[in-house]
C-alpha positions in Angstrom: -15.8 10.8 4.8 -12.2 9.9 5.5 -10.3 12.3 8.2 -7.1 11.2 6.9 -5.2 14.4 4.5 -5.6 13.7 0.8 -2.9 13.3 -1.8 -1.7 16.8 -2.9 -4.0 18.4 -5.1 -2.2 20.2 -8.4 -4.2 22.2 -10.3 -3.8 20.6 -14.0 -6.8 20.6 -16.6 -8.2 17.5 -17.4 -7.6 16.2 -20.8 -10.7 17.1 -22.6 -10.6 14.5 -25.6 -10.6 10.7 -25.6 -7.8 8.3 -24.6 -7.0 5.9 -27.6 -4.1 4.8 -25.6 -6.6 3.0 -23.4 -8.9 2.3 -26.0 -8.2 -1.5 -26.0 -8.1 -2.0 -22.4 -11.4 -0.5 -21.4 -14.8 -2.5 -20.9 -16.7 -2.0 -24.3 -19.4 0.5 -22.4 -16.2 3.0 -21.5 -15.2 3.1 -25.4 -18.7 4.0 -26.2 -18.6 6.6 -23.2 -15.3 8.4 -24.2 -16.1 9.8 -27.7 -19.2 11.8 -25.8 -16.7 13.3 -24.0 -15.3 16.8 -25.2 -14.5 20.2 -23.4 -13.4 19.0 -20.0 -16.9 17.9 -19.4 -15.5 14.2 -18.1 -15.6 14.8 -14.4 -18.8 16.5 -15.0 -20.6 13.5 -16.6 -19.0 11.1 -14.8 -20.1 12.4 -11.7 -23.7 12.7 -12.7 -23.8 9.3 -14.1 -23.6 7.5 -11.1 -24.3 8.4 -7.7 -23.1 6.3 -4.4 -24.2 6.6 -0.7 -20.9 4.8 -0.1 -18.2 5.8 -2.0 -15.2 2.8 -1.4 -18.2 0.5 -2.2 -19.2 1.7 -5.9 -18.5 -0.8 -7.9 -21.9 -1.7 -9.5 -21.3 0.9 -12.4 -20.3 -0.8 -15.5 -17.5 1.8 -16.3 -15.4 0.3 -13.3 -13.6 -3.3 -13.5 -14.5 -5.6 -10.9 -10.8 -6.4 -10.6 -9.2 -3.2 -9.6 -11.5 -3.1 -6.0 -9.9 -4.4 -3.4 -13.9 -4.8 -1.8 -16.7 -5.9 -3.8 -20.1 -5.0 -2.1 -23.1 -7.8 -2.1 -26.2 -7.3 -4.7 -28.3 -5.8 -1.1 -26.2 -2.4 -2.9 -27.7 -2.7 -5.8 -29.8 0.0 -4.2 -27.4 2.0 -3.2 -24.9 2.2 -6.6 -26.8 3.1 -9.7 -26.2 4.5 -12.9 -29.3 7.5 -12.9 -31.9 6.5 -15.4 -31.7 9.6 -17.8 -27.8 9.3 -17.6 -27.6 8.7 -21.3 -30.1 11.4 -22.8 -28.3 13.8 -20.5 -25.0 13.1 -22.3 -26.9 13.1 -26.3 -28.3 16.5 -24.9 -25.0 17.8 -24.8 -23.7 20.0 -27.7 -19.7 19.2 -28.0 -16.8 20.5 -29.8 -16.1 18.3 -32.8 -12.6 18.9 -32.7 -10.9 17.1 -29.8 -8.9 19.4 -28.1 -5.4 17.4 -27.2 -3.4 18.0 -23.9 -0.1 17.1 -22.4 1.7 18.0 -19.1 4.9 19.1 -19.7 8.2 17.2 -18.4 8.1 19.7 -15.7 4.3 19.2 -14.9 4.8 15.4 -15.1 7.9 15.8 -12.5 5.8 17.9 -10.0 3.5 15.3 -9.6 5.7 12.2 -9.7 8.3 14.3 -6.9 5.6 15.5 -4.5 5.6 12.9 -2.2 9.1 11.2 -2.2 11.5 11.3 0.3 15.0 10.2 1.0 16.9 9.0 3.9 20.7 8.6 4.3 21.9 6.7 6.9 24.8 8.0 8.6 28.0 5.5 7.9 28.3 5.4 11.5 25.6 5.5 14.3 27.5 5.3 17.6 26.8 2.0 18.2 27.4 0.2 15.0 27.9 0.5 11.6 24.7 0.1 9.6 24.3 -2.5 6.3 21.7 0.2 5.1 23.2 2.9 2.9 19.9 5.0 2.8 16.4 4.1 1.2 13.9 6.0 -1.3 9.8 6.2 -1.1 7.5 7.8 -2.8 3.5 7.0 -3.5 1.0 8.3 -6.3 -2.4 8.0 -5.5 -5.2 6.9 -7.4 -7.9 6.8 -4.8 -9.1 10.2 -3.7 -7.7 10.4 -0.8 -5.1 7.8 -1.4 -6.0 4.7 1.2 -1.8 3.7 1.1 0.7 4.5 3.5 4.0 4.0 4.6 6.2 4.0 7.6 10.2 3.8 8.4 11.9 4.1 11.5 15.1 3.4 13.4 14.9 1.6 16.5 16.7 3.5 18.9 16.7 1.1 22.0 18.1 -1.9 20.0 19.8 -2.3 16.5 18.1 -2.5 13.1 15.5 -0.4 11.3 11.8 -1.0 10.1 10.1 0.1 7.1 6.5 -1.1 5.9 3.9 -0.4 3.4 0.1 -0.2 4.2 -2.5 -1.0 1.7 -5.3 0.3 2.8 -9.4 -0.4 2.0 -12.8 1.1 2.3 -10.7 4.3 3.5 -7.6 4.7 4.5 -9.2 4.7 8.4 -7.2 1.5 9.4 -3.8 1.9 7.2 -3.5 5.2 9.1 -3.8 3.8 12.3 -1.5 1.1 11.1 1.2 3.1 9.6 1.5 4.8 13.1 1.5 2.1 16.0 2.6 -1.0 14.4 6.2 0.2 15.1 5.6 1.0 18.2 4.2 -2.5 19.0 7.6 -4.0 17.3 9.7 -2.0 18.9 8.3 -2.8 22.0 8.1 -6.1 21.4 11.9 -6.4 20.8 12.9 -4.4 23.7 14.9 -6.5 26.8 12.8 -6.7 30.1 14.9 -4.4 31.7 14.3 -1.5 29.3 10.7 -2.6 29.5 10.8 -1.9 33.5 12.9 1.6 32.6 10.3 2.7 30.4 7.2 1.3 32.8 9.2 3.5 36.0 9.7 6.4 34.2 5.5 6.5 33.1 4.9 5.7 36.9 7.3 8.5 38.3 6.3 11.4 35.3 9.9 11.3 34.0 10.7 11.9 30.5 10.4 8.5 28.7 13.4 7.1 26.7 12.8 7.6 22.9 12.3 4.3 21.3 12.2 5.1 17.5 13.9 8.0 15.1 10.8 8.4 12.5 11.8 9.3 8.9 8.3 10.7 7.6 7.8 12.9 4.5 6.0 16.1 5.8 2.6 14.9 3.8 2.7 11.5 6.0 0.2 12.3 8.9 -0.1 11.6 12.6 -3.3 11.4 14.3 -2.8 14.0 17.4 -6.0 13.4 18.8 -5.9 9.6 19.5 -2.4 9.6 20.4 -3.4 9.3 24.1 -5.7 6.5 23.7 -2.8 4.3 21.4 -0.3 5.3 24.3 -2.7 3.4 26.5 -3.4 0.8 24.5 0.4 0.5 24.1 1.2 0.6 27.6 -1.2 -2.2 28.8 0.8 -4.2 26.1 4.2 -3.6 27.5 3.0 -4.2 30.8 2.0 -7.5 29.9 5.3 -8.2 28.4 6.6 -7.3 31.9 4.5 -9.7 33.9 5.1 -12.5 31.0 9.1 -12.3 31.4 10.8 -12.4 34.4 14.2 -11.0 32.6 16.2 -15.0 33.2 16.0 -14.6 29.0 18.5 -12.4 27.4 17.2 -13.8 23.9 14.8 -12.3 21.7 13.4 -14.2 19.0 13.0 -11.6 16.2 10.0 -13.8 14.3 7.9 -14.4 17.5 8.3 -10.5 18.3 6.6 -9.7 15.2 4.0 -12.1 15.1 3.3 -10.6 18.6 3.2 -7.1 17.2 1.1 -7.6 14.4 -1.6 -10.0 16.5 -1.8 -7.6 19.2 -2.2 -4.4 17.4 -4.9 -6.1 15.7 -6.6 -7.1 19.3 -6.0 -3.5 20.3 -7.6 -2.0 17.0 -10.9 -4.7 17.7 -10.7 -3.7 21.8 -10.9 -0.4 21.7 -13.8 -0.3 19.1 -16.1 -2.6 21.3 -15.7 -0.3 24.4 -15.8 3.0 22.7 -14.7 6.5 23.6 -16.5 9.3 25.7 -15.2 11.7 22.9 -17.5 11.3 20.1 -14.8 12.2 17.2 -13.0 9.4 19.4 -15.3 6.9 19.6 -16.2 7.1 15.4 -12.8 7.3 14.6 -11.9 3.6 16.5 -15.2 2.5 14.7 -13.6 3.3 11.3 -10.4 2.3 11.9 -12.1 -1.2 12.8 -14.9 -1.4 10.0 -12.0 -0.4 7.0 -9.1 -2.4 6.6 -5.3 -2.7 6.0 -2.7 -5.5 4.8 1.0 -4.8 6.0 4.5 -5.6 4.9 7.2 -4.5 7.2 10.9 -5.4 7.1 13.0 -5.2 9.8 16.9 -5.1 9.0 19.4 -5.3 11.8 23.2 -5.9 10.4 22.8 -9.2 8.0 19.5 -10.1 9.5 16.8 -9.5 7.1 13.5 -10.7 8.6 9.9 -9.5 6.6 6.3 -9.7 8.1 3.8 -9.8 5.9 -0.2 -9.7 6.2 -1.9 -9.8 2.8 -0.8 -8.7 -0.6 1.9 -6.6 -1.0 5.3 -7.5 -1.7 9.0 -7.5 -0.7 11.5 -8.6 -3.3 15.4 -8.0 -3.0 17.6 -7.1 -5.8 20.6 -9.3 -6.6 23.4 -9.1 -9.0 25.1 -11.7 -10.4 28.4 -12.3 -11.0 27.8 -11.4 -14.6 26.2 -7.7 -14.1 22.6 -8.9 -14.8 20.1 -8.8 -11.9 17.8 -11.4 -10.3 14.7 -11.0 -8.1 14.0 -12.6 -4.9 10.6 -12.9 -3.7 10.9 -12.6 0.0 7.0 -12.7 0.6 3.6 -14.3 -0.4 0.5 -13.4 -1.3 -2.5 -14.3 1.0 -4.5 -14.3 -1.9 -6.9 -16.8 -4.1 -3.5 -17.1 -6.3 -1.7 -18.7 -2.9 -2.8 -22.6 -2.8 -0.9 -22.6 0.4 -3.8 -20.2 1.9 -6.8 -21.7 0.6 -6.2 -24.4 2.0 -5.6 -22.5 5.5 -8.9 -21.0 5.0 -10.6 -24.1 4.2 -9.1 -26.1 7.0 -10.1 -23.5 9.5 -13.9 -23.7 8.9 -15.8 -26.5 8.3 -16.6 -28.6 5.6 -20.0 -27.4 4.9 -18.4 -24.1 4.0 -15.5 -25.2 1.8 -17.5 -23.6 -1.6 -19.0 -20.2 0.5 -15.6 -19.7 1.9 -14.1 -18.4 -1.2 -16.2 -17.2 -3.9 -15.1 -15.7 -7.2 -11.3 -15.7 -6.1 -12.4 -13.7 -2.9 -13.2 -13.6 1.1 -17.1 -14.5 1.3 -16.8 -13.3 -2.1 -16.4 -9.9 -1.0 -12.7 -9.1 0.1 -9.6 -9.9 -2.4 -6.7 -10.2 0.5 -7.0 -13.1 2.9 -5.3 -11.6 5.8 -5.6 -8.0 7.3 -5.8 -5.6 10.0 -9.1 -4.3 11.0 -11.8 -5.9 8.7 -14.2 -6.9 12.0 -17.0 -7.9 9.9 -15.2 -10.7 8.9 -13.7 -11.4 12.4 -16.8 -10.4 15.0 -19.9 -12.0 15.8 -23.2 -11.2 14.5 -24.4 -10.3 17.6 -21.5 -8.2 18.2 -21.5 -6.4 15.6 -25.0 -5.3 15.8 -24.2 -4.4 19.3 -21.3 -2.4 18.4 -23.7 -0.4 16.0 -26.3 -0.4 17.8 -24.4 1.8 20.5 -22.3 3.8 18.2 -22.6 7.7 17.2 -25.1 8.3 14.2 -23.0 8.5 11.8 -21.4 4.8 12.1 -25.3 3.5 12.5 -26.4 5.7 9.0 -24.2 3.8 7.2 -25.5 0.9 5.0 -22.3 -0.8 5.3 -21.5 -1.2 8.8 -25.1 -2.8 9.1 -24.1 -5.7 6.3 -23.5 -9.0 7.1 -21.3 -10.8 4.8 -22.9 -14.1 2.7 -22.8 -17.6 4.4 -21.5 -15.6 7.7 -21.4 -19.0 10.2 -17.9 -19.6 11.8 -15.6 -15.9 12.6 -13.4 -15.4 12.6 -12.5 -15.5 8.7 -9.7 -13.2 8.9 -6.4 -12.9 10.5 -4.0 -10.1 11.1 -1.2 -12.9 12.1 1.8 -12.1 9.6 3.5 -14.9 7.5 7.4 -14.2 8.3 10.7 -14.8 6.5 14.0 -14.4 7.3 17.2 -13.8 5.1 21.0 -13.4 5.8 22.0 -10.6 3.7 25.0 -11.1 1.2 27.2 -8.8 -0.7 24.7 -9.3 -3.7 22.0 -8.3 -2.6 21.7 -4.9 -3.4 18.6 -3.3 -2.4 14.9 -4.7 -1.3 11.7 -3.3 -2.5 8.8 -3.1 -0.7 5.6 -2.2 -2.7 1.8 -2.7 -2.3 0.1 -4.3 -4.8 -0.4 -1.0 -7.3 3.0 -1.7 -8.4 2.9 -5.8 -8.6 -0.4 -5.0 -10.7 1.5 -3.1 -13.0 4.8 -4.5 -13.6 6.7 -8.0 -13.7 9.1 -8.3 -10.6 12.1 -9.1 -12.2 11.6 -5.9 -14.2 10.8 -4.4 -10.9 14.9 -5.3 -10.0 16.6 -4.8 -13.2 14.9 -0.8 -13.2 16.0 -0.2 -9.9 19.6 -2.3 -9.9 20.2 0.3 -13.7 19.2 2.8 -12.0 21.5 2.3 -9.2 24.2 1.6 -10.8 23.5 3.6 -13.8 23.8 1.3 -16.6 20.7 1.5 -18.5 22.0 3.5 -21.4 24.2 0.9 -22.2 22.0 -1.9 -22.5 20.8 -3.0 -25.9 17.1 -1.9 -26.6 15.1 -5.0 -26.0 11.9 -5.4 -28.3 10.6 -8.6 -27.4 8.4 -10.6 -30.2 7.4 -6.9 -31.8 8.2 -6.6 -35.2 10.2 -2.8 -35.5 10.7 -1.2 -38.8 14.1 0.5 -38.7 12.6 4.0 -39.0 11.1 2.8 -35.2 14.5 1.5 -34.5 15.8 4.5 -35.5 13.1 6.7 -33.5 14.0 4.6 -30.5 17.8 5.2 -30.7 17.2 8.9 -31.1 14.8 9.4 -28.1 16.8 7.6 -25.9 19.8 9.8 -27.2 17.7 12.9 -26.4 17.0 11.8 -23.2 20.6 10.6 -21.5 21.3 14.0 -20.5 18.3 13.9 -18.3 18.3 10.1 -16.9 19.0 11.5 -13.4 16.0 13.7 -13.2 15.0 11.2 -10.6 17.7 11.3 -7.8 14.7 9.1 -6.0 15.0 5.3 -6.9 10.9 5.0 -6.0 10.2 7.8 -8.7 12.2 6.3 -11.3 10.1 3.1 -10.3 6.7 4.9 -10.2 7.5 6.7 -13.6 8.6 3.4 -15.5 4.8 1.3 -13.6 2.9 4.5 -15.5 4.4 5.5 -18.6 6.2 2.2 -20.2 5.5 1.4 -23.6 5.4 -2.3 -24.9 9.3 -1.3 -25.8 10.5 -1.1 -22.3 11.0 2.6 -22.3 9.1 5.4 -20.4 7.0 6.7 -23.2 5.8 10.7 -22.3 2.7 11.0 -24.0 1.4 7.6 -22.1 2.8 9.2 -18.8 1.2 12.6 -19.3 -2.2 10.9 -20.1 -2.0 8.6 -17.3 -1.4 11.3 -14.7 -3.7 13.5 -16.2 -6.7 11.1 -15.4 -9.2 12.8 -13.6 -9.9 10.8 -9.6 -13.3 9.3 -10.8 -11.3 7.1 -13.9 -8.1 6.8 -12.3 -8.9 3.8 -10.5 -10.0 2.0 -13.4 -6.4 1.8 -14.6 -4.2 1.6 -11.6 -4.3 1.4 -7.5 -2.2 3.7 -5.2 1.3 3.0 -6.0 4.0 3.1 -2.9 6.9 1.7 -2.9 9.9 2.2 -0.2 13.4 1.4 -1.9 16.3 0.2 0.7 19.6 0.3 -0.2 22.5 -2.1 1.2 25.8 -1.6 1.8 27.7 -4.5 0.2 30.9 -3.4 2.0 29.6 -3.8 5.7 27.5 -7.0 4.5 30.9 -8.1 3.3 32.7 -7.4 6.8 29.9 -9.1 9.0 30.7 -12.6 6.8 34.1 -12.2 7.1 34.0 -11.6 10.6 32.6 -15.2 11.2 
């Protein structure tokens, strides 16, 4: 059971009939399942037709795709994961209404959930101490998992220049994302700091003064903070600074923005692994390190700071920057990679790093061990501790940790750990009066949408040109009465185009609801987002997606100026 809030709960109904939208898409046993379905009797059924000790590891029911887990358990779950025997004479026992009984949200519904967790941040044009090249930024998440395993940080760095915003993709619980979302600034920051702040900082612990603030958080109210292991990460940070102390004498004035995140992202990930070998006292301490360790997270964190544009990334989400051409029309950048079976690049890492004997048990079925889709991640210790260790670990730890089936799992052909890293691939950029914006997303949205339509919905948006694109229809063959119904809805709608006044809502709305014309298409929306949490995940992961806006002017100055 995850500690971590859920996403906001809003009481809709569940569409009681079937979903020929999806009809197409879904594994043949799901369209014979859907037509039993009748009377809001989904969640019901669904619920009694398979039951899971473990509920991030439930993948051995047919009605969910392989693909859409982030973790895929091994057979030893078979056990565990099973479809009851007497599911199907349960659901033919069942007397249903033989009319299906159809149901929409409303545009107002629809907006309540898209709105209810995005939040927007204006930067002021001038800070005291320089003028910034960010105008502002949009996020916003939907959640698919129950509670959503995503999150999502942005701060300003009050001690030096620049800002940092990051997505978290978390799985097997949002334990370690959390954690994530919440320190790895903290480690950055640091990290970035000159040696004589470092020594203010260290003095002012020492003496009990009031510490300098480091960073201005910019957190929706729904984005939490773990109060109860704040003390314990304010150790675990302070050790770390302290280091950085003893390791720099202060002859250096320069700080090599790459190296500092490297360092951030390596040593949050020691920290994470440290503190869940020696345990707490506090028991709800103690099981909560022990999570945070056994789930797992992948990160991608920008830090901007005038033209400067480095990204850090660790795993599978994305950052892609906006550009507009001299004509109008937009281009995407890709200013990240994948450490995934799709990234040649990292196969061959992972193969290099282990030996020979292993190059086929390595990867398996496009996956870790065959188990874990993203090659690099926080957390994740059974594919970074030893055997022994791990059994050691569990051994020792509170009952709960030692009940569960998956903590006591070792991975397939487990010889040579570490297999996993938490070391971020980095890439800098100088920012230039065309580039626009940058989004950073997890994969939800990459899943769901091509990047360069990614840029051109977001570059309309902000510049609000979409109405006066021509509609494109791509190889579909459209009658004119559909040409027709196409010029008319999108008519209809131009008085309401800025109902998002959130450029990570407009995104999320056009990932859930576009049709194969390009446009946001209600019903498919409504459908979508009225998915019960047991069949949402088929379709879609947790969507979160930060949206950072430049300001083209200063960009322009800082050129100029050189």
């Amino acid at each position: 059971m995850c500690v971590c809030p859920g996403p906001r709960r809003i009481g809709i109904p569940v569409r009681s009939s079937s979903l020929p939208l999806f009809s197409d898409a879904m594994p043949a046993p799901t369209q014979l399942f859907f037509p039993l379905i009748r009377n809001c009797e989904l969640s019901r059924i669904y619920g009694t037709a398979c039951y899971c000790h473990h509920k991030h590891l439930c993948c051995s029911s047919p009605y969910i795709s392989q693909s859409r887990l982030r973790y895929t358990p091994h057979p030893a779950y078979a056990t565990f994961c099973r479809p009851k025997e007497n599911w199907w004479q349960y659901t033919q026992g069942r007397r249903y209404a033989s009319t299906p009984q159809k149901f929409y949200l409303t545009p107002p519904q629809v907006n309540s959930i898209l709105k209810a967790n995005e939040y927007s941040f204006k930067v002021p044009e001038f800070d005291g101490k320089n003028v910034s090249s960010i105008l502002g930024f949009d996020s916003n998440q939907l959640p698919a998992n129950a509670p959503i395993e995503d999150r999502r940080s942005a701060a300003t760095c009050l001690q030096t220049r620049g800002m940092l915003l990051g997505v978290f993709d978390g799985h097997a619980g949002c334990a370690c994302s959390q954690a994530v979302s919440e320190r790895l600034f903290y480690y950055i920051a640091v990290s970035l700091l000159p040696h004589e702040t470092l020594l203010e900082i260290e003095n002012a612990v020492e003496s009990g003064r009031a510490l300098l603030p480091i960073l201005q958080w910019h957190k929706h109210p729904n984005d939490y903070f773990s109060k109860e292991a704040s003390k314990l990460y304010f150790n675990s940070l302070r050790t770390y600074w302290q280091e950085l102390i003893d390791l720099n004498t202060g002859e250096s004035t320069d700080i090599d923005v790459k190296e500092a995140l490297i360092n951030a992202f390596k040593r949050l990930d020691n920290d994470i692994s440290l503190e869940a070998q020696v345990g707490d006292p506090n028991s709800f301490l103690n099981y909560l390190v022990l999570r945070v360790a056994f789930s797992g997270a992948t990160a991608c964190v920008a830090h901007v700071d005038g033209v400067d544009l480095h990204v850090a990334n660790t795993g599978d989400s994305r950052a892609m920057l906006g550009v507009q051409e001299e004509d109008g029309s937009w281009s995407a950048v890709t200013l990240s990679n994948d450490h995934n079976a799709q990234n040649e690049r990292e196969l061959e890492r992972l193969k290099l790093e282990h030996p020979k004997s292993e190059a086929k048990s390595v990867v398996k079925q496009d996956r870790l061990l065959g188990l874990l889709m993203p090659f690099r991640a926080f957390g994740d210790v059974k594919f970074k501790w030893s055997i022994d260790l791990q059994k050691r670990v569990i051994e020792s730890g509170p009952d709960q940790l030692n009940d569960n089936e998956y903590t006591k799992f070792i991975p397939p052909n487990y010889h040579t750990p570490p297999y996993l890293t938490a070391e971020p691939e980095v890439t800098y950029h100088r920012l230039r009066p065309q580039d626009k914006f940058l989004v950073l997303a997890t994969d939800g949205l990459w899943e769901t949408m091509h990047r360069q339509d990614v840029v051109r919905i977001v570059g309309e948006y902000l510049t609000g040109m979409h109405h006066q694109q021509p509609i494109a229809v791509g190889g579909y063959k459209v009658t004119l009465g559909q040409m027709h119904g196409l010029l008319t809805e999108r008519r209809t709608k131009m008085s309401s185009v800025f109902e998002d006044q959130n450029a990570a809502t407009h995104l999320i709305r056009h990932a859930v609801g576009n049709n194969e014309f390009g446009t946001v298409d209600h019903e498919r929306l409504s459908k979508m987002l009225s998915l019960p949490e047991e069949l949402a995940r088929m379709y879609r992961d947790d969507i979160t997606i930060i949206v950072v806006q430049f300001n083209s002017h200063v960009v322009g100055a800082y050129q100029n100026q050189e």
